[in-house]
C-alpha positions in Angstrom: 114.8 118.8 -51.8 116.6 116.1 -53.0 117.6 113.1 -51.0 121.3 112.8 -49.8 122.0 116.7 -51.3 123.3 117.3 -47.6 125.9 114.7 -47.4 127.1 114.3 -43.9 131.2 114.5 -44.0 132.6 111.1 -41.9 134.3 112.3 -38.3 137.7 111.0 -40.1 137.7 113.5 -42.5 137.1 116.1 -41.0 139.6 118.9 -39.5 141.1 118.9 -35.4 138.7 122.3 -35.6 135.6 120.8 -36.8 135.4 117.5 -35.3 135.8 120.2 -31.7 133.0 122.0 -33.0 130.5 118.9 -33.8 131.9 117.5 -30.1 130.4 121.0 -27.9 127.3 119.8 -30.5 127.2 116.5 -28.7 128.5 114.5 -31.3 129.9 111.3 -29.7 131.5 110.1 -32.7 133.6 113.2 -33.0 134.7 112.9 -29.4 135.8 109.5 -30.5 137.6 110.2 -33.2 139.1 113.6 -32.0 140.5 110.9 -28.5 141.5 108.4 -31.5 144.0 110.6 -33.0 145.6 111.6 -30.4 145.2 108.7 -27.5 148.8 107.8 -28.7 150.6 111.2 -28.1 148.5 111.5 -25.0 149.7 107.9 -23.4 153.2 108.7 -24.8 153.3 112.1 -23.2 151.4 110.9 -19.5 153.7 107.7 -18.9 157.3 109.5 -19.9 156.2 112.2 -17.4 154.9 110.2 -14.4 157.4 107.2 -15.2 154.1 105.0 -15.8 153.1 105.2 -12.3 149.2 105.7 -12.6 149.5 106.8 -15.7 145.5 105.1 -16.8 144.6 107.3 -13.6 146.1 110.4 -15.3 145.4 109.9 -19.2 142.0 109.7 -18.1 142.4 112.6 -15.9 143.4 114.2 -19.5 140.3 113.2 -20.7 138.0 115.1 -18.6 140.0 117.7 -18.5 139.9 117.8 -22.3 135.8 117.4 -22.8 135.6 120.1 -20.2 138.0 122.4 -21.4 136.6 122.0 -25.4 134.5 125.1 -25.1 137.6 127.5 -24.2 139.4 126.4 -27.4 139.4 129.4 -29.2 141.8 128.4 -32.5 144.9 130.4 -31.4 147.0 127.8 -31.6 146.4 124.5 -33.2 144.6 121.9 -31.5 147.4 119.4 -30.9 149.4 122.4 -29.3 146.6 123.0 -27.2 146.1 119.2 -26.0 149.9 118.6 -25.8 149.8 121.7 -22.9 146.8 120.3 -21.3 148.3 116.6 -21.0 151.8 118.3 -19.5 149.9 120.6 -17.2 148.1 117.7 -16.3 150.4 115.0 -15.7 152.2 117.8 -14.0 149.6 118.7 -11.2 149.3 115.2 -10.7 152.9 113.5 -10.2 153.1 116.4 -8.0 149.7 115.1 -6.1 151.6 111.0 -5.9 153.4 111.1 -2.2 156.4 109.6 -3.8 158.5 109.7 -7.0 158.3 106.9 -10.0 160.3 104.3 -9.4 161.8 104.7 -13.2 161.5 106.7 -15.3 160.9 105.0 -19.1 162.9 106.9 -21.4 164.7 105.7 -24.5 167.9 105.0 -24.0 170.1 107.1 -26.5 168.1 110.4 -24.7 169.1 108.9 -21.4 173.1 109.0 -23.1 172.5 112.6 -24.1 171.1 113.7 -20.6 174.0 111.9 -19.2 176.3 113.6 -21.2 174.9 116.5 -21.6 174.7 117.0 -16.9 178.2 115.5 -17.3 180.5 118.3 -19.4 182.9 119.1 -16.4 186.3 117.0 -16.3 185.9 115.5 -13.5 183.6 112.7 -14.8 180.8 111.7 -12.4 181.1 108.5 -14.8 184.9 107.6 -15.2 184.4 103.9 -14.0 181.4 103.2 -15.3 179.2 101.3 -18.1 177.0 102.7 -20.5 174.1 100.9 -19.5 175.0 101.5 -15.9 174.8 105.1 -16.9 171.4 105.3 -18.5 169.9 103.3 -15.6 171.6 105.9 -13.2 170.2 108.6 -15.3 166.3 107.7 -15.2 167.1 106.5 -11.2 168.3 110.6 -11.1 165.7 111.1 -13.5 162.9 110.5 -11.9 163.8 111.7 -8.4 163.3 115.0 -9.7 160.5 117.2 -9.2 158.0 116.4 -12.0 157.5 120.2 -13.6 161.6 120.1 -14.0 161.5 116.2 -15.2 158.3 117.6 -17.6 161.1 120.6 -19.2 163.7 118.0 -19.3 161.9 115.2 -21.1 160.1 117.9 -23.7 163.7 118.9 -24.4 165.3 116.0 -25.0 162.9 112.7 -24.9 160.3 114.5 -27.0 162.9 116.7 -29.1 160.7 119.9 -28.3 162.3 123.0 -29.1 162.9 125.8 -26.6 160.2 127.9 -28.4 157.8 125.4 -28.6 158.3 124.4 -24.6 157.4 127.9 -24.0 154.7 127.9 -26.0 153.4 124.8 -24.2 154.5 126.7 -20.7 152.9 129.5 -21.9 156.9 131.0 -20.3 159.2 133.3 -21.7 162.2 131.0 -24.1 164.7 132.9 -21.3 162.6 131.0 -18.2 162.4 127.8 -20.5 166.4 127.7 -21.0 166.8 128.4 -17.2 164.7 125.3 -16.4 166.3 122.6 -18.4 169.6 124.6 -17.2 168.2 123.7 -13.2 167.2 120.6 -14.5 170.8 119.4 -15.7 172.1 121.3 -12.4 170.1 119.2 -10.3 170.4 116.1 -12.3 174.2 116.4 -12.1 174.0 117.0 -8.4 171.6 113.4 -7.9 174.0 111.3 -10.5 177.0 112.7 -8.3 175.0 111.0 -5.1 174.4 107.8 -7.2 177.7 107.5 -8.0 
């Protein structure tokens, strides 16, 4: 046989589908690359649903649940659609686990101004008197007083830009149930801005 005929491929280029493969073989530098690619949309995802607040508690919750959870990908969805639901469901279970709220809620600003406008389309402004910044702080305060699966709808819609078809596929939920969440969402934020006011 001749030496180097079976050229091992580097863990970079190889597909999200492989490198899962080689990792339930036990190949640590898969694992590290598969975490590598995606340790950004992870930590993105984990601190815009918590509002930071132990969010190195909760990534790395979403690591464990990942390496155990490798064995029941079965390729019916791509991987990142896969990981993206574990890390919501995750962050999820655990901001509802926390025995108080995030104090803020970091969210860009120009998708705090499109929440705020979006839970403000009645006449009667909830905002009449007040500053734009004012707004957007009033809107993560409202924000992140909200119960974390309804924040989790509301920041996939419009923080993250997700689709209504692609929440449900995350939520594994019916686009009807999807629309009716952000819809509470917006309801309920309206109703907590009104307070703030």
């Amino acid at each position: 046989m001749v030496k180097g005929f079976f050229k091992k491929e580097p863990a970079e280029k190889l597909s999200d589908e492989e490198l899962v493969r080689k990792v339930a073989s036990g190949s640590k530098e898969c694992w590290r690359e598969l975490v590598g690619r995606y340790s950004k949309m992870i930590s993105s995802t984990v601190w815009k649903i918590t509002g930071g607040r132990e969010a190195d508690d909760v990534i790395q919750e979403v690591l464990v649940q990942l390496f155990q959870s490798l064995g029941t990908f079965r390729s019916e969805s791509s991987f990142s659609t896969f990981l993206y639901r574990l890390t919501v469901n995750t962050a999820c279970n655990e901001v509802k686990r926390m025995t108080s709220p995030a104090q803020a809620v970091p969210v860009a600003d120009d998708a705090l101004t499109q929440l705020a406008d979006d839970a403000n389309d009645s006449d009667d402004s909830v905002f009449d008197d007040l500053e734009r910044g004012e707004i957007r702080r009033k809107v993560g305060e409202a924000l992140a007083e909200l119960p974390a699966e309804i924040r989790a709808y509301l920041v996939l819609f419009y923080v993250e830009e997700l689709t209504l078809k692609q929440i449900s596929e995350l939520f594994k939920a019916p686009v009807t149930t999807v629309a009716s969440r952000i819809g509470k969402g917006k309801a309920l934020l309206t109703e907590k801005l009104g307070k703030l006011r």
